[in-house]
TORDOZA-959618 format. One record per residue (C-alpha): x, y, z. Coordinates in steps of 0.001 Angstrom, whole numbers, plus 500000, padded with zeros to 6 digits. Example, Ala and Ser with C-alpha at 12.3 -4.5 7.8 and 13.67 -1.06 7.14 Angstrom:
<atoms>
512300495500507800/513670498940507140/
</atoms>
This chain:
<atoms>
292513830121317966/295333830558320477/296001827262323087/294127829118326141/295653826427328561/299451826994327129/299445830668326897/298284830610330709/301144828137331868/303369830194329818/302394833088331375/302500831707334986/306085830877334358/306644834032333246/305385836055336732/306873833713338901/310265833647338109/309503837139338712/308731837632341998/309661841184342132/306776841540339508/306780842297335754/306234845906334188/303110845696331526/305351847417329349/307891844348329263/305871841364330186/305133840806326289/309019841253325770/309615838316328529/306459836608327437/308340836288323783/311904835372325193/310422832389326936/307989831021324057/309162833106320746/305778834732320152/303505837234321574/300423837037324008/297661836303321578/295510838883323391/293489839441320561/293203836276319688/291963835545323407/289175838157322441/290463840952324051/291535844134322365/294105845232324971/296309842704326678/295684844634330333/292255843325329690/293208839847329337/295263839726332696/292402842001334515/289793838480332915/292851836144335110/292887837302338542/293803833736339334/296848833747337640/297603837152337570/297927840242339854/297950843829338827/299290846909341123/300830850027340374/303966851280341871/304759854769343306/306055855732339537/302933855026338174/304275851741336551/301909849191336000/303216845796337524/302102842154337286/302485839370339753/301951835591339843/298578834491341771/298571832314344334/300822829184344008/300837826039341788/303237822729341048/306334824903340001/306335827564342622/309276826084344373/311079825909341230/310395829199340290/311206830430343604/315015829296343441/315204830784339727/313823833985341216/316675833974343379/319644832653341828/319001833550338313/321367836750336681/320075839209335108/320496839586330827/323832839790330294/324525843787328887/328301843237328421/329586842850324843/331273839765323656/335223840682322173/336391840025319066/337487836416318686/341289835666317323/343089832633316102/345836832882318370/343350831964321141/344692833599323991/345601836909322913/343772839563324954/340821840305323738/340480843270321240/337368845888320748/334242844880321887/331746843441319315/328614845427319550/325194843376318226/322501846392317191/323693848218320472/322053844638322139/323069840976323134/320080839200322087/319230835606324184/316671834136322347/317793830453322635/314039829222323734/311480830524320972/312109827316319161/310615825406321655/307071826185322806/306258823108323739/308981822582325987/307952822105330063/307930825047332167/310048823665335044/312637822438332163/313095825387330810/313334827335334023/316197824349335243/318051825044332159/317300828928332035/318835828865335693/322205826372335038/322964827869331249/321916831573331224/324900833102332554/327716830962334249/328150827631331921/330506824966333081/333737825684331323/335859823731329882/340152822964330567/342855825769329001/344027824657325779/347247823918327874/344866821975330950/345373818469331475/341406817117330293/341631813640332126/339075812315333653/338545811561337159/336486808658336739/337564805713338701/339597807536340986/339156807074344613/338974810535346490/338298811342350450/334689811514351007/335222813734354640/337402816262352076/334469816288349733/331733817205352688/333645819831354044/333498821555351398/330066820892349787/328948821885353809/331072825332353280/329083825607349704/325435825144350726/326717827883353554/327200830717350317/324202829111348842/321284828496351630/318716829005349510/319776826055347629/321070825426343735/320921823041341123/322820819611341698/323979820008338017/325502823305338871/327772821897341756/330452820579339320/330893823949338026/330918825751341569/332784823116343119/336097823717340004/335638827372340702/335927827429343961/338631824354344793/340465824267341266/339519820929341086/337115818560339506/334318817412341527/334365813275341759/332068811862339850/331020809513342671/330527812402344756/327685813077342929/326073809857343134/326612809885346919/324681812797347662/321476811315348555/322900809607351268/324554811900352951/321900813559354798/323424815029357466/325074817571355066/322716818476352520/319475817125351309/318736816496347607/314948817155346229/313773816600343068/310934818528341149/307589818164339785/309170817246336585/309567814239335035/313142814844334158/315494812778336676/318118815529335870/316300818240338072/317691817651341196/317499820417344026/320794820401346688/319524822335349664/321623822299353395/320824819212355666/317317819425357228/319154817818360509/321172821281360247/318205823389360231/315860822001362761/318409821007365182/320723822925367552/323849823190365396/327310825269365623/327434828954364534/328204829576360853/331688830865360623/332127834398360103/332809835274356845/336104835857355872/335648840089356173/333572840499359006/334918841045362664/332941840098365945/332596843176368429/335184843844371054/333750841166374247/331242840488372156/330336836682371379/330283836363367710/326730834709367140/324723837380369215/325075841254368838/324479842018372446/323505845292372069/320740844752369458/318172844564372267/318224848654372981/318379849417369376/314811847526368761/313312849662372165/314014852976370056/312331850822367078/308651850146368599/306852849753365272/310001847466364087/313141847580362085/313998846614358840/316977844221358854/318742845721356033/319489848439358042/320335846715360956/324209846755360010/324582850698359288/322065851574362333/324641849318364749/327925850534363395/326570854638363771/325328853163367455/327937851431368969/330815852612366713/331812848724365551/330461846385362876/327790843861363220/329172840535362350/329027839691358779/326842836376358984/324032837801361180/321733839165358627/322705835559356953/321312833750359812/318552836278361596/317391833145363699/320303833954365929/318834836976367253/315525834981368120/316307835169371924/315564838912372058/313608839887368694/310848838412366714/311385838068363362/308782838662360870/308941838124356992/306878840415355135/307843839331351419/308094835934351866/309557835512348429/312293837839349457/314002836270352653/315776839668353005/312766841678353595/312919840799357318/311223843167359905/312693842845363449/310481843371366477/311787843155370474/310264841036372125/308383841610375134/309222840144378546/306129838118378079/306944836547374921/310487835148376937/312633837721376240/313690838206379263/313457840903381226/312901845148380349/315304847791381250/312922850771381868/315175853463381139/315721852025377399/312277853183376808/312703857438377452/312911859074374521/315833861330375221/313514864672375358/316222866751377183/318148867898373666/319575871012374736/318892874187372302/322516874714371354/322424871016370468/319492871557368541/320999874254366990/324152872631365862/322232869676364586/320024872102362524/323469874230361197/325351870270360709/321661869305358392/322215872575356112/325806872194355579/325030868328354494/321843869733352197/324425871571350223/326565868872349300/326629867675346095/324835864496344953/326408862788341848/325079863820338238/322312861232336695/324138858737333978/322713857676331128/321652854578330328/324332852570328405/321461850366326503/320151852008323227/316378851503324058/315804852394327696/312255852353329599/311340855953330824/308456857236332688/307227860642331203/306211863126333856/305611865889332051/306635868831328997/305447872292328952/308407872227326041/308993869822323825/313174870890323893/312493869723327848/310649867096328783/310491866172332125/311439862022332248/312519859233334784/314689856164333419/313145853091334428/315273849701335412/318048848976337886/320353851927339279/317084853872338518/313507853665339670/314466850598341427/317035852484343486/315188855186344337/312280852552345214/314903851227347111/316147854286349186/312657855614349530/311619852696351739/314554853457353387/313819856827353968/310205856092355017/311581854056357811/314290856449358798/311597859505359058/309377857048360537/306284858222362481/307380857028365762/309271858532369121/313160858646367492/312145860328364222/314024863339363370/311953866709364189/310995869341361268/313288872008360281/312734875028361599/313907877429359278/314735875968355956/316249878010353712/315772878598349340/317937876009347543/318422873679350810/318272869739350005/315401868411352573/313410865754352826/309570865897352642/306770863908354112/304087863731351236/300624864341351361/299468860894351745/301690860976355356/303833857628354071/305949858562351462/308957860229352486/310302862066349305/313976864307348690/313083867439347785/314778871376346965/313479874240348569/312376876512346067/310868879087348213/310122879994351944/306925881494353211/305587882539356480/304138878978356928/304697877058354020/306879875851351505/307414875266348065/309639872670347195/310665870477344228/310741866574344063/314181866027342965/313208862559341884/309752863012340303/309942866156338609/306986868285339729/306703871542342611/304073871603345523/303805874001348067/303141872508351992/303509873200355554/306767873800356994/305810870796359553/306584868271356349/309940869033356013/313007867725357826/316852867181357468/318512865549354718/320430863280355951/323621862080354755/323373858486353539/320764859555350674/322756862084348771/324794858949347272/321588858355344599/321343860865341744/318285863229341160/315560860672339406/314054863139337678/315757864235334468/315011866389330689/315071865105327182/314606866900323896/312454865402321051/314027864742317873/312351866418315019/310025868971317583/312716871271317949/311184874175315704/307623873529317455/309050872694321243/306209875182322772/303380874777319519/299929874200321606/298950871656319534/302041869454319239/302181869626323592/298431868814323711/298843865916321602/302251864552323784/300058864838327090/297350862852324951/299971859775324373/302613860066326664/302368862026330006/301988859430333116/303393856548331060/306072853847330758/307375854484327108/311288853424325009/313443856168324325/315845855319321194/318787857637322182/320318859390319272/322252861538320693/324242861663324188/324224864977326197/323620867288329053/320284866616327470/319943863838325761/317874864208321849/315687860952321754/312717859340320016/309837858230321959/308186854589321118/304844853642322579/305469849454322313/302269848522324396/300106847246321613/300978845381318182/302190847866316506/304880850411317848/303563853948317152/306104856666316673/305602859789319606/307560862022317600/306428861884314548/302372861476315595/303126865271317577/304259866470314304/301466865025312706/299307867234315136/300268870422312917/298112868782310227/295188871097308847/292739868901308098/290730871005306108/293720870954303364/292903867230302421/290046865767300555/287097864166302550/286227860908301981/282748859714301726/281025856615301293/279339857051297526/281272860249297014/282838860421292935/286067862090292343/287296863135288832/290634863724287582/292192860890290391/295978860750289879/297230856925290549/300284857400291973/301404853735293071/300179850405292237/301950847994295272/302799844989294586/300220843624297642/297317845200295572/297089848202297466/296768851392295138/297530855200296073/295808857993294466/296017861447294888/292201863635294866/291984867222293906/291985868980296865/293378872749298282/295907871164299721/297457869640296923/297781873198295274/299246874115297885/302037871237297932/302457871869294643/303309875463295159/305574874998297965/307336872226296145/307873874857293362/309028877532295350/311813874888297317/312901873838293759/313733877702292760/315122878071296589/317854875123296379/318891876422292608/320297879558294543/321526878345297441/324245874799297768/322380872294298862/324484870251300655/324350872568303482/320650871401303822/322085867314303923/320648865120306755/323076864778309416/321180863271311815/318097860541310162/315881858729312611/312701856903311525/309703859178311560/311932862345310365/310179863924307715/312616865631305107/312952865534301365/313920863290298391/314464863400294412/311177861757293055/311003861891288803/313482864701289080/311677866969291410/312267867708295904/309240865712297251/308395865025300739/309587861689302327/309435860243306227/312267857805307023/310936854474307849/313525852625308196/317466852774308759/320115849942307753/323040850983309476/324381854173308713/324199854350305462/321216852961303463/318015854061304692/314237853331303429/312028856112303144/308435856507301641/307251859519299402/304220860564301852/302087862043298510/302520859164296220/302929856504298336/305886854519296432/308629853085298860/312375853427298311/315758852640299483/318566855541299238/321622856311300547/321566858950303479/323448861529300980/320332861783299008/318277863107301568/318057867125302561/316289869044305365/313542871039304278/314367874684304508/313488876437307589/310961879288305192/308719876549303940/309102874109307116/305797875287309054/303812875427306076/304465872380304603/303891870381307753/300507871485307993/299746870099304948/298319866083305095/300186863555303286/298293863542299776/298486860225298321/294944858184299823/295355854459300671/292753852465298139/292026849245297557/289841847768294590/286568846842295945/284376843689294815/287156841593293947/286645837953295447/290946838324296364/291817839890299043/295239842442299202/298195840492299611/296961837843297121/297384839491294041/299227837638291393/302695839210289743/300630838986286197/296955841166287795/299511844061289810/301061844382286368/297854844678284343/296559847381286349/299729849466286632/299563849433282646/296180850757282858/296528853460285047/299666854256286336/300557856691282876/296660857770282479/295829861167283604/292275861586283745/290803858418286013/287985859152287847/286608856783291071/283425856207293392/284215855356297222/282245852163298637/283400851715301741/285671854178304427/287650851482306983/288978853670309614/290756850707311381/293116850219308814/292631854082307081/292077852719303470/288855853201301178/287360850785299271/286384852460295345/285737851490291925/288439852771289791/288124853905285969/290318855310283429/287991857737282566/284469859688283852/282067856997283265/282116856687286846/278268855857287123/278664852808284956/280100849736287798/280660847751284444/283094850036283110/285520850015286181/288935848185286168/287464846254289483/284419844075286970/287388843533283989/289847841986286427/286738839790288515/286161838681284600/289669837665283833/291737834876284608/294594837520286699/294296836039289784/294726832286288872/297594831077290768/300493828231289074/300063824771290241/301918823563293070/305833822845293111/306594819604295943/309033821104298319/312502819627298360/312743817522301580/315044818919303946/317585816822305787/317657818563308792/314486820647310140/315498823949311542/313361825267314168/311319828212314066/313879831220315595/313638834614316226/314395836973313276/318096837301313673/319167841360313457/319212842940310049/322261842242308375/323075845990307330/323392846337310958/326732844225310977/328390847668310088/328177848178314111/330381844580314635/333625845623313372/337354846084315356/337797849429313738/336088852215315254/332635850601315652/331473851089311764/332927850294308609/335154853327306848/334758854111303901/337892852848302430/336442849811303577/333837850055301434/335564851204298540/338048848360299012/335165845425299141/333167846938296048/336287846291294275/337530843339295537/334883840615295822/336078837582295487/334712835511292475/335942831941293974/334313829823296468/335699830084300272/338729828420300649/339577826670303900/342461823798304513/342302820923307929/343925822360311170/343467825848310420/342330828391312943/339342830569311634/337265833040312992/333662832578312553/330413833674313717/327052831289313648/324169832572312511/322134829448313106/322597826603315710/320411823758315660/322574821115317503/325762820029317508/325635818090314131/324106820901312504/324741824818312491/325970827145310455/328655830132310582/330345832509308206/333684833592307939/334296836616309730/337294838159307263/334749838410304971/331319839779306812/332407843119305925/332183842483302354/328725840967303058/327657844266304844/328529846596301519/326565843980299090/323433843596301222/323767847630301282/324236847148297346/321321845124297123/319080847055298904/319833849956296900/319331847977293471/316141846045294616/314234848638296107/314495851070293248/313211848253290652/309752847476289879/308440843850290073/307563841813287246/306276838602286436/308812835677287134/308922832452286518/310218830276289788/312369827999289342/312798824986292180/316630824709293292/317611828185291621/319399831037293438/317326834642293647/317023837688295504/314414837642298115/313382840554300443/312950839733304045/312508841213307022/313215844596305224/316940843826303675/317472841608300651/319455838069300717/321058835677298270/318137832923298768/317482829224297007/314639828270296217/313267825290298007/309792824747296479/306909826810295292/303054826775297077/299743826747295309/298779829851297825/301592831973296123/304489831330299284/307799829951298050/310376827991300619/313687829642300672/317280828735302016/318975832145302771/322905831108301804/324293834098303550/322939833134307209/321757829464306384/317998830286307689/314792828642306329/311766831436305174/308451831222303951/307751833954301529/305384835459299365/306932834870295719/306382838864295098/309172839173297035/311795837169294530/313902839092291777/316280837722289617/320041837600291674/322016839396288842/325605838996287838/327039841638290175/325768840074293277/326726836082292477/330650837612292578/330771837141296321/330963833222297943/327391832164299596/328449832951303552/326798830466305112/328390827175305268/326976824030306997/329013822375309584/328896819524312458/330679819286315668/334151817745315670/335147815277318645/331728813946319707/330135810745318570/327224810614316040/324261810580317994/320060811706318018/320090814989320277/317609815783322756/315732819567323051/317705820192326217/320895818948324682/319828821510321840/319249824347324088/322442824020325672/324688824005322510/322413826652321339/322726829179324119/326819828556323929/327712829541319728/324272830913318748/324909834162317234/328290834023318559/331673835198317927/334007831648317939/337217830487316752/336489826930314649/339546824907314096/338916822554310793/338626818997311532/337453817814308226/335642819161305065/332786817790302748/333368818760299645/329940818882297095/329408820138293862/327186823274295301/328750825365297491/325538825590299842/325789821294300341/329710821494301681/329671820800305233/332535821151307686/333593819293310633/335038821695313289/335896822168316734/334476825556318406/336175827715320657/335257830598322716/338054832753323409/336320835331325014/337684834321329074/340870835961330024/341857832782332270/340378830076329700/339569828955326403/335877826802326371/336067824062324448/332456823610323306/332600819878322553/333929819405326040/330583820686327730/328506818950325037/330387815602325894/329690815821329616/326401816971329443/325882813863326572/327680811871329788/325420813020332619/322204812587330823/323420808849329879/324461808152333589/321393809782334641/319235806791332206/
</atoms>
């Protein structure tokens, strides 16, 4: 049962240091970066997770935007609002750059950039759920993005400790920091701001005298019990008293006569703004006005303008979001000038004229063309398809729907309902850019004209992708400042629909499951119009849009139906899984049918060369064909390792493979419609009446029963039980027609036998270090995307590696330079990396293995404690060693490529043979060089963690451990990150001042 209590805080931290509000679509995503799992929603006894937040309307909020994207906000306040309100604030966003190829010369540019699955992941937290909310949001804010950074190798490192410095110095320019930063920072951040900004350490003692100087900046702490979280805000005597002017900053100018504090002419702009002003656009609305800029720091420091306006705060979490309002002479604004309040109604009609002619001539200019999103996955909002080759799509995220959020507020104000708004157009004309005042009367929309009536209009919402026709009274002039935003609205093309883009059926099952909502697009290929894949991710499982719209071509009546205490005769058993699970194929019309297309393919390829019919472009879902006992059968791609290996299933017999992508072929385009419309024919069964369940089968009972059945021809089976939720049926299976008889089936000879007994228990070896639970780190045939040469490993590359792998342990010798990358960071006396001259032979074995492993059947094995195997995780196969064997059938493995810690099911061990023991075990132990032994804390942990975890470094060898196994060797090393063009980062340099502040701090 999930921790109610915890998954709420979790939660609450979650929303609130996201003010701007959460998407549903990615709160689980954020949910899982901050606590490594996902909301138990289920668990919590709800089926959907918007159900669970609609049960908290105390800690959660839900409100859909103008894209139809459902958003969630925090609830009312509780102890870490504040805390969460600087993060909010301060905090970057992900990082989306690419870290560059580290070198041993250390400060040699950097080369290619290192691409990580198309993604830099940041999953530094999930090992610690139990961690406090405002500690990780303190640490989340101070390490995320801009870490304190250590002296050039050529930088003097000395300490200032001891020194005397000028405390007036140090005030001056702490004052001219909390100026940048009024919304106040981190006191362990200031060391690192101060360096950047002065080029010069800031004294220790500095920091210890900051609570007294008051009348520069006022130090808070937090809710926490951690001394360490310490808020620096400006002085309170600064903000309640009288005080100087902020200077100017450095690129603004003051107005010609004009006192710099006060924009005097601010006063007759608010009279033409009765209903208010935003003050974002105060600065563009003042320089069009009066022809000179508004000084820089005024927007900075609105309270200056409090003689003449009233300023109101709509968003309170968003001290931008400032509305202006003039004040009345009542209120002690002094007094009116009468004339300020004419609208200027006496527009002559040639003006009126030329401003019509000037509003045309600006429709028609062009707005820049829509980019696509860099990231492989993007969030898009699907509007519509009436073809499948062009659906209608918004991308959602920064520089998109937040943009045009962003300039349709804008707009809203600037077409305002009040006296100064622009007037309709009077004749627009077909193809002009306008703007359009939607129905509801608020939103303020760009728009084309597509065609002009006596009355009306019909125009097209450049940025949501649908026509309407209205009055001519809705539409004005474009005006200049919002053609800079590209058109929103934008096409795709489906991957895999392409022969049934208009088929009824496939477009009535896309508006089923994806018109009106937030979905991920994986982007295979870049274009005028892009070719994706669409993912719905909003429950547990991710279901595949493509391939369920092909699945829509399906004629049901071509597969057998399925009825509780229905018999079937002559059942072909065409896969016994390893889990238990068994799939059988049932005469049916369908299957004739298969088998007569198959035929007919099989005579088509012997006349024509098939390798014109090779896959050139596989994506998971794609349904093509495969060699299966010598014959074309149909597969669907499940799964892709790089760009080579790829795992498929055979949809009619249900057996699983790994192949290479050269083995796959398009199905011709003659038997393409008619083979999709037949169901896949192998039936998901499981044995009923055993007292196991599937996925507890013992090696010795999934062998027994593929003797029995999986070479017999004429089985026969009763159904017991139809389970729709997980589309399996329950049936007694026999190996021949006695079908009537329950004590003849294979179900009551394996309850009678001893199959299922498991082997006694093995203790597990005890571990001297406990790694935390992490995120699954990326698939390890994906490291053919991190390589300096064009992105993916060439084939000579391959060639070369298959022939050349190493039979001899790594080598390394003291004081040598080596580039690494660590898979696994636990703290600084324990992590572990792996050569990076040699990953690329890593990639082509792990490819090897996959091949090998997948293609073999499982057989009974007898685990050994402390011997090496090949286990299948997570999809690939690894070099593993066994750490200890369970009573429950789960073995403990060490994976000695990537130095990781799994719990497995011992079906998924195979003997490691000789061909894959000729490459050295990867992943070598190590400790950090030039710190002192010592018992690290979580947040010491996090730090070191978010600094080399899966990481490109430079390690220079301190000292080395030699042991008999490889796997116990353990180096001593210093860590670099070369990545800075300015700097190299020592990492023991930030690890020993953190270690330093957290002691000075007890």
């Amino acid at each position: 049962m999930a921790d109610v209590e915890l998954v709420k805080k979790m939660l609450r931290a979650v929303l609130q240091a996201n003010k701007g509000g959460v998407s549903l679509s990615r709160l689980q995503s954020e949910y899982k970066e901050l606590t490594g799992e996902q909301i138990p929603h289920k668990q919590m006894g709800h089926n959907h997770l918007d159900a669970l937040l609609a049960s908290m309307p105390s800690l959660v909020r839900m409100e859909r935007n103008r894209s139809g994207e459902t958003l969630c906000f925090a609830s009312g306040a509780n102890e870490t609002a504040h805390i969460a309100k600087v993060v909010a604030r301060q905090r970057s966003s992900k990082k989306t750059g690419r870290p560059h190829l580290v070198n041993t010369q250390m400060r040699v540019k950097p080369a290619a950039p290192l691409v990580l699955n198309g993604k830099i992941l940041d999953h530094f937290f999930g090992a610690f759920p139990s961690i406090t909310t405002a500690t990780y949001l303190s640490f989340h804010l101070c390490f995320s993005s801009n870490h304190p950074a250590p002296l050039n190798l050529n930088e003097s490192s000395g300490s200032d400790k001891g020194r005397p410095y000028n405390p007036q110095q140090v005030q001056g320019r702490i004052r001219e920091i909390l100026g940048k930063y009024s919304n106040g920072f981190w006191v362990s951040k200031l060391p690192q701001i101060y360096r950047e900004l002065y080029k010069q350490d800031l004294p220790t003692e500095a920091i210890k005298d900051l609570e007294t100087w008051t009348h520069i900046c006022t130090v808070e702490k937090t809710c926490s019990s951690n001394p360490s979280e310490l808020l620096l805000y400006p002085s309170k005597e600064q903000t309640t008293t009288s005080s100087p002017s902020p200077t100017p900053a450095p690129n603004s100018t003051s107005p010609p006569n004009t006192p710099a504090d006060k924009p005097s002419h601010s006063p007759e702009l608010l009279v033409k703004y009765s209903n208010g002003l935003w003050a974002h656009a105060l600065p563009k609305l003042f320089q069009d006005t009066y022809k000179t800029k508004l000084p820089g720091h005024v927007l900075e420091n609105l309270h200056l303008l409090s003689d003449f306006c009233t300023v109101d705060f709509p968003m309170p979490d968003n001290p931008k979001r400032a509305i202006l309002y003039r004040r009345s002479s009542t209120e002690g604004g002094g007094g009116e000038d009468e004339n300020c309040n004419r609208r200027n109604s006496s527009v002559s009609e040639e003006e009126l004229r030329v401003r019509q002619e000037l509003g045309r001539r600006l429709s028609n200019h062009a707005v820049p063309s829509l980019q696509i999103p860099k990231e492989e996955y993007p969030s898009v909002l699907v509007v519509e398809a009436t073809n499948t080759n062009g659906v209608i799509l918004r991308y959602i995220g920064e520089g998109y729907s937040q943009a045009q959020e962003s300039m349709e507020d804008e707009m809203r104000e600037f077409y305002g309902l009040n006296q100064s708004s622009p007037s309709p157009l009077s004749s627009p004309s077909s193809g002009q850019l306008v703007a359009v005042r939607a129905e509801e009367e608020e939103e303020i929309l760009r728009a084309q004209v597509c065609d002009v009536m006596a009355d009306k209009v019909k125009v097209y919402y450049v940025d949501h992708g649908f026509s309407e026709v209205i009055s001519k009274t809705k539409v004005f002039e474009l005006h200049e400042k919002f053609f800079q935003l590209p058109f929103q609205a934008t096409k795709c093309k489906l991957a895999g629909l392409e022969p049934f883009c208009q088929e009824p059926a496939v477009l009535k099952k896309f508006e089923t499951m994806a018109s009106g909502r937030i979905l991920l697009a994986e982007i295979l290929e870049r274009g005028q119009t892009p070719l994706v894949v669409l993912y719905d991710t909003s429950q547990d499982d991710d279901v595949n849009i493509n391939a369920a719209c092909m699945k829509a071509l399906q004629d049901k009546t071509l597969a057998s139906p399925l009825q509780v205490n229905s018999a079937y005769m002559n059942v072909t058993v065409s896969s016994v899984c390893s889990d238990g699970t068994i799939y059988c194929q049932l005469p049916s019309r369908g299957l004739a049918k298969l088998n007569e297309i198959l035929e007919n393919i099989e005579t088509y390829f012997h006349s024509q060369v098939t390798s014109e019919f090779l896959v050139s472009r596989p994506f998971c879902g794609k349904g093509c064909l495969a060699r299966y006992k010598g014959k074309w059968s149909r597969v669907e791609i499940t799964n892709l390792h790089g760009s080579r290996v790829l795992d498929i299933l055979f949809i009619d017999v249900g057996v699983q493979a790994s192949v290479e992508v050269f083995e796959l072929r398009e199905i011709p385009p003659p038997f393409l419609r008619d083979l999709m419309a037949i169901p896949p024919q192998a039936v998901k069964c499981c044995l009923a009446d055993l007292a196991v369940s599937v996925g507890s089968w013992t090696p010795d009972a999934v062998q027994w029963l593929r003797e029995k059945v999986l070479n017999t021809t004429d089985c026969s089976m009763k159904v017991a039980k139809v389970d729709e939720t997980k589309r399996c049926i329950y049936v007694h299976l026999f190996t021949d027609k006695s079908f009537h008889d329950p004590a003849r089936s294979l179900n009551h000879q394996m309850a009678q036998s001893d199959l299922f007994k498991q082997r006694p228990d093995v203790f597990l070896t005890s571990h001297r270090f406990i790694l935390l639970s992490y995120s699954p780190l990326p698939s390890p045939c994906y490291l053919s995307y991190w390589f300096p040469t064009s992105g993916k490993v060439k084939k000579q590359e391959v060639d070369h590696a298959r022939q050349n792998i190493s039979c001899s342990r790594v080598f390394f010798s003291s004081g040598n330079n080596i580039d690494v990358y660590v898979s696994v960071a636990c703290h600084p006396g324990h992590f572990v990396l792996q050569p990076w001259r040699d990953m690329y032979k890593l990639v082509v074995l792990m490819g090897e293995m996959i091949l090998y492993y997948n293609k073999t059947e499982q057989k009974p094995l007898n685990i050994g404690k402390n011997q090496i195997y090949a286990a299948k995780v997570e999809n690939s196969w690894h070099r593993v060693l066994v750490k200890g064997v369970l009573s429950n059938g789960l073995v403990s493995v060490y994976e000695l490529d990537y130095g990781k810690h799994e719990l497995i099911s011992c079906t998924q061990l195979r003997p490691l043979i000789k061909e894959f023991r000729q490459l050295p075990f990867q992943g070598i132990t190590a400790q950090l060089a030039g710190l002192k032994p010592r018992q690290w804390s979580e947040e010491a942990s996090i730090v070191f963690r978010n600094h080399v975890e899966k990481k490109p470094l430079v390690a220079q060898l301190e000292a080395i451990q030699e042991a008999t196994n490889p796997w116990d060797r353990k180096l001593t090393v210093f860590l670099v990150d070369t990545s800075q063009e300015e700097r190299d980062i020592w990492v023991h340099d930030i690890m020993a001042e953190f270690a330093e502040e957290l002691t000075n701090e007890m």
